[in-house]
C-alpha positions as CSV (number, residue, x, y, z in Angstrom):
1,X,155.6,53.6,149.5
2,X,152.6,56.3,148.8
3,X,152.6,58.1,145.6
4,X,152.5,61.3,147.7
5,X,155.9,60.4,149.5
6,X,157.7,59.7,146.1
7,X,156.5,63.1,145.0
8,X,157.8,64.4,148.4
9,X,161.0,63.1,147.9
10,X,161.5,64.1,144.3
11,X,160.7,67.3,144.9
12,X,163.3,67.2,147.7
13,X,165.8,66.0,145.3
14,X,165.2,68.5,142.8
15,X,165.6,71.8,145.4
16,X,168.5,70.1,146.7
17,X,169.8,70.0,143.4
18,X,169.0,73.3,142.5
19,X,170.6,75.0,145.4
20,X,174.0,73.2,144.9
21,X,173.9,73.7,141.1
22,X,173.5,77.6,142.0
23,X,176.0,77.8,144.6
24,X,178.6,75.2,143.3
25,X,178.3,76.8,139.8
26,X,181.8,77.3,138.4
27,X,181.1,81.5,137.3
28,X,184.6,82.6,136.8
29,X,185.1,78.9,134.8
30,X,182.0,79.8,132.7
31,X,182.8,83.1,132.4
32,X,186.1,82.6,131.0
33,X,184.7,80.2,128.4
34,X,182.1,82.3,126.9
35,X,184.6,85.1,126.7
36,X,187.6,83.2,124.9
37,X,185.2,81.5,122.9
38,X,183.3,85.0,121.5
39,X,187.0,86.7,120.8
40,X,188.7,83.5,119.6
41,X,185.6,83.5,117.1
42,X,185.8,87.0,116.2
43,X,189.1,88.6,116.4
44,X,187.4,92.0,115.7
45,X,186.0,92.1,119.2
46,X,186.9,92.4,122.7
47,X,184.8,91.0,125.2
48,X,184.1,91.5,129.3
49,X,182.2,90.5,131.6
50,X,181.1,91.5,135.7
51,X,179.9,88.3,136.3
52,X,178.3,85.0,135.3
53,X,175.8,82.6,137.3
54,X,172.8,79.9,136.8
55,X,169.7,81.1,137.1
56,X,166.5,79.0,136.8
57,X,165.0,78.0,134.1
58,X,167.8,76.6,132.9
59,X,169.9,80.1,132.1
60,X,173.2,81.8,131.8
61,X,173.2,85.4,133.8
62,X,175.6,87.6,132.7
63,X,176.0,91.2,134.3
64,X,177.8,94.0,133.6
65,X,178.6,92.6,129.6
66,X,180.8,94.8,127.6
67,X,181.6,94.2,123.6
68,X,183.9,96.8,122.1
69,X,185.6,97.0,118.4
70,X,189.5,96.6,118.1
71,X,189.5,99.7,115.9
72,X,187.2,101.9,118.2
73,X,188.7,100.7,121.7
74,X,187.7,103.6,123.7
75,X,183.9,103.1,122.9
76,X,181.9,99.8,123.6
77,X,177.8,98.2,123.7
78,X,176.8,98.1,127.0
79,X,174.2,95.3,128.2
80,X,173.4,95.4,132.4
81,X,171.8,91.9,132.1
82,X,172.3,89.4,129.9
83,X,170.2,86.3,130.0
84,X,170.8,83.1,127.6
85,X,169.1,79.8,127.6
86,X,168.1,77.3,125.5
87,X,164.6,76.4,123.8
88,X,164.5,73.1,125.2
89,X,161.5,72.3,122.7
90,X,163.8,72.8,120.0
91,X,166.5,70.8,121.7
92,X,164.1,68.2,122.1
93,X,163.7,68.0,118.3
94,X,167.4,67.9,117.3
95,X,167.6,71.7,116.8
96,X,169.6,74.0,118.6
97,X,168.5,77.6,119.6
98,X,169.0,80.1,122.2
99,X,166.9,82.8,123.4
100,X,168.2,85.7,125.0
101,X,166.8,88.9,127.1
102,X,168.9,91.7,127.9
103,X,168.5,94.8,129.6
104,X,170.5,97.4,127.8
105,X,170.1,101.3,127.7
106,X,167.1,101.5,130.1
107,X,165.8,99.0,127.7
108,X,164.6,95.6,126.7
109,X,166.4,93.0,124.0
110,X,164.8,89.8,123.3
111,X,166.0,88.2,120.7
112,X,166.6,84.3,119.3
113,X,169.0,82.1,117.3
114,X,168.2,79.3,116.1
115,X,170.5,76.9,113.5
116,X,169.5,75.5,110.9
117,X,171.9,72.4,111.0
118,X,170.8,69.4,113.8
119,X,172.8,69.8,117.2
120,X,175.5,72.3,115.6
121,X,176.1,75.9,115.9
122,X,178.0,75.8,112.3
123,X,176.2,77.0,108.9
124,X,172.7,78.8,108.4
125,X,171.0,80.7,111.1
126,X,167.9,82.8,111.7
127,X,168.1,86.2,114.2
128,X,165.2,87.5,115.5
129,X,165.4,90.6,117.3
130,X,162.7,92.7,119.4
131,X,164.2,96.0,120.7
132,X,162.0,98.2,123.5
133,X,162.6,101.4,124.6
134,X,166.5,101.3,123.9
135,X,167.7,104.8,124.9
136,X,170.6,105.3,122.3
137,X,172.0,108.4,123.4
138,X,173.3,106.2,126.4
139,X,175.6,104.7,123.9
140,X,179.2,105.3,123.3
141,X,179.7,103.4,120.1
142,X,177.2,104.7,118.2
143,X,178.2,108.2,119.5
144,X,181.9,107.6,118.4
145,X,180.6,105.8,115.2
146,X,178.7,109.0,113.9
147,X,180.8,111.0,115.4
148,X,177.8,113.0,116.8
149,X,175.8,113.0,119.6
150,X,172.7,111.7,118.9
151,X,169.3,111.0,121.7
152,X,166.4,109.0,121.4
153,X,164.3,106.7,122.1
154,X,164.3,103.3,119.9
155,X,161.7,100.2,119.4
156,X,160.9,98.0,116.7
157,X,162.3,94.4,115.2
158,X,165.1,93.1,113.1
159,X,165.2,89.1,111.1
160,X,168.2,87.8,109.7
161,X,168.9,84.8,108.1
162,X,172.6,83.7,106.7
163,X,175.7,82.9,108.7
164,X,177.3,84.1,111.7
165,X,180.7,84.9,109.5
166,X,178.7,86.5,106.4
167,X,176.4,89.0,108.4
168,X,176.5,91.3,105.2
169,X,175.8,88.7,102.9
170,X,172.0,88.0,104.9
171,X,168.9,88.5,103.6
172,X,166.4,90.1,106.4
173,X,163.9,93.0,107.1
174,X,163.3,95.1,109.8
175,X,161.4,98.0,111.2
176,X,161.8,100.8,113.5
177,X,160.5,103.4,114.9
178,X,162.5,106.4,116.8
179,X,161.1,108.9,118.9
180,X,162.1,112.4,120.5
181,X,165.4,112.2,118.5
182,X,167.6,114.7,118.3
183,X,171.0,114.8,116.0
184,X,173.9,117.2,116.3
185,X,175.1,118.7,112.9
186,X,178.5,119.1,112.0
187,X,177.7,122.0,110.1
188,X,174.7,124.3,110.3
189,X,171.7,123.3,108.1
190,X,168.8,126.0,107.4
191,X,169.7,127.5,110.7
192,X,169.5,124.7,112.5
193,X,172.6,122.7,114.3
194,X,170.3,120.1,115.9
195,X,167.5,118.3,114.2
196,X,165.3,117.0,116.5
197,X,162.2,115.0,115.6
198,X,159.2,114.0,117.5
199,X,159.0,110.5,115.0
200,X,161.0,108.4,112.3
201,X,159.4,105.6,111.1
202,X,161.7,103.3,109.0
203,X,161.6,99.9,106.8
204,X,163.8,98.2,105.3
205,X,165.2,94.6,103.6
206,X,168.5,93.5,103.4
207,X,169.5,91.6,100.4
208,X,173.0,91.1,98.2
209,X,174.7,93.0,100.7
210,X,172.3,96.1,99.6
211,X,169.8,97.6,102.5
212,X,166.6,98.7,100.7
213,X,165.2,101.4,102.6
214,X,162.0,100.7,101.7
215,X,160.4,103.7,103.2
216,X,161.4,106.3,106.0
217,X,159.1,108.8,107.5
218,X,159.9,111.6,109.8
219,X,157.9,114.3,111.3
220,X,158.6,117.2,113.6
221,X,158.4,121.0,114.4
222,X,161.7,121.4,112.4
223,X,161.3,119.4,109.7
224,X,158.7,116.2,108.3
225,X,159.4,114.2,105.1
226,X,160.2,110.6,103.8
227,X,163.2,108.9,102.4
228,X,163.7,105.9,100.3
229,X,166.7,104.3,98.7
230,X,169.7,101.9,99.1
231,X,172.2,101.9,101.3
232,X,175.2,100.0,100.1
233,X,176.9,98.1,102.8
234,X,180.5,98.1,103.9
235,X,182.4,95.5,105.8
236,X,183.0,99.2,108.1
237,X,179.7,99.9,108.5
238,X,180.2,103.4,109.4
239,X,181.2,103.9,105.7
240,X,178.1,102.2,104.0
241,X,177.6,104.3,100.9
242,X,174.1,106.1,100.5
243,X,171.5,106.5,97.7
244,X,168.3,108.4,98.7
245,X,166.1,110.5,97.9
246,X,162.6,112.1,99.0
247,X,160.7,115.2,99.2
248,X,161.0,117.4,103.0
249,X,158.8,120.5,104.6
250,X,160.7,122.9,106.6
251,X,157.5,124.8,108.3
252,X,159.7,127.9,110.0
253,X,160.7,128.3,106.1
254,X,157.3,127.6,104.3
255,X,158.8,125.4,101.7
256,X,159.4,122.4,100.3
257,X,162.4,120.2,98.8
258,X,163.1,117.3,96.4
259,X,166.0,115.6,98.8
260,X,168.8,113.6,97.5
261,X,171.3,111.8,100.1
262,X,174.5,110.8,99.1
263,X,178.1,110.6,101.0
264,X,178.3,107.7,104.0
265,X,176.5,107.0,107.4
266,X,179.6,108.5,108.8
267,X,179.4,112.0,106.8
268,X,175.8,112.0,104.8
269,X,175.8,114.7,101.7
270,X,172.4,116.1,101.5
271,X,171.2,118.3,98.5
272,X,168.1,119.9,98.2
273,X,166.3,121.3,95.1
């Protein structure tokens, strides 16, 4: 038989394949799976999902992907699309990692995990996440979290290495970078009860359960500045205690301020002098 006639026919084979895997593929099974296995895992967090189907590569599609908090039930992070699939060059070495893409707030994700230990999803783990135009004010959590609206636009990256279970015990860095924010204040501030900002630039590193805010930088027609610090995490994140401090301009005042943060994410304390 010619060479070109096995090609034919393996080619055949493969589309044949293909097409039954995608319409033979067992979504409500799969779907069932991922979600009893995320919730069994982590009893904090409830988990739902539209619907599930292969896509090609080799890929998990999930749509309509829901994770909410057992303590904040009302409020939940929304992803439209979720893709997951294996980096088969890894996998080919013994290693397991996933990468994932997500479209989420009229944004991108992409992000990968990759464990440390051969063919096991148990023990040491690097994150990497890429976020792209993430439109927070579309988000419910983080609205019922800060108990505040709060709109903007949000890029930047995050690295984490440690364990699945001991998120607060990683060690990491990341960087951001918001723009056209605005924040509603629960109580007025130098006239003002919405700070809006055209930039915030932030770094930071993540070690012994202490966020180092290496350095933040914001800028605007209300108010420009920087920030740096600690931020002292919580297993409730929302009550992460703060330690900053910095020097901001308020233009429509013609003055400046030695800053000093203190309280929680949830209710910051700011004093100037």
């Amino acid at each position: 038989m010619k060479t070109k006639q096995w090609i034919s026919y393996i080619l055949y084979g493969s589309l044949v394949t293909a097409v039954f895997l995608y319409y033979l593929f067992p979504s409500e099974t799969v779907k069932n799976y991922i979600v009893s296995t995320v919730t069994d895992n982590n009893p904090g967090i409830n988990l739902s999902i539209g619907t599930t189907r292969i896509g090609f590569p080799p890929a998990i599609r999930c749509e309509n992907l829901a994770v909410s908090f057992k303590d904040k039930k009302n409020s939940a992070l929304k992803a439209d699309v979720v893709k997951v699939r294996p980096a088969l060059m890894n996998l080919l070495a013994g290693r397991l990692s996933l990468l994932l893409y997500a479209n989420v707030y009229e944004g991108n994700v992409d992000a990968s995990v990759s464990f440390e230990n051969r063919m096991s999803t148990e023990g040491p783990m690097e994150v990497i996440i890429g976020l792209d135009n993430i439109n927070i004010g579309k988000c419910s959590y983080l609205r019922d979290a800060s108990d505040r609206q709060i709109d903007g636009k949000l890029k930047g990256f995050l690295r984490l290495n440690g364990e699945h279970d001991k998120i607060m015990n990683s060690t990491g860095n990341a960087e951001f970078i918001l723009v056209d924010l605005s924040i509603r204040l629960l109580k007025n501030m130098f006239g003002f009860d919405t700070l809006t900002f055209d930039r915030i630039e932030i770094s930071m590193s993540l070690k012994n359960r202490i966020l180092k805010m290496n350095e933040i930088n914001f800028a605007g027609k209300q108010v420009n500045g920087t920030l740096k610090g600690n931020i002292f995490l919580q297993r409730n994140v929302t009550q992460s205690r703060l330690a900053l401090r910095g020097d901001i301009e308020i233009p429509a005042l013609n003055r400046k301020f030695s800053t000093f943060l203190t309280g929680t994410l949830a209710n910051p304390i700011p004093r100037f002098m």
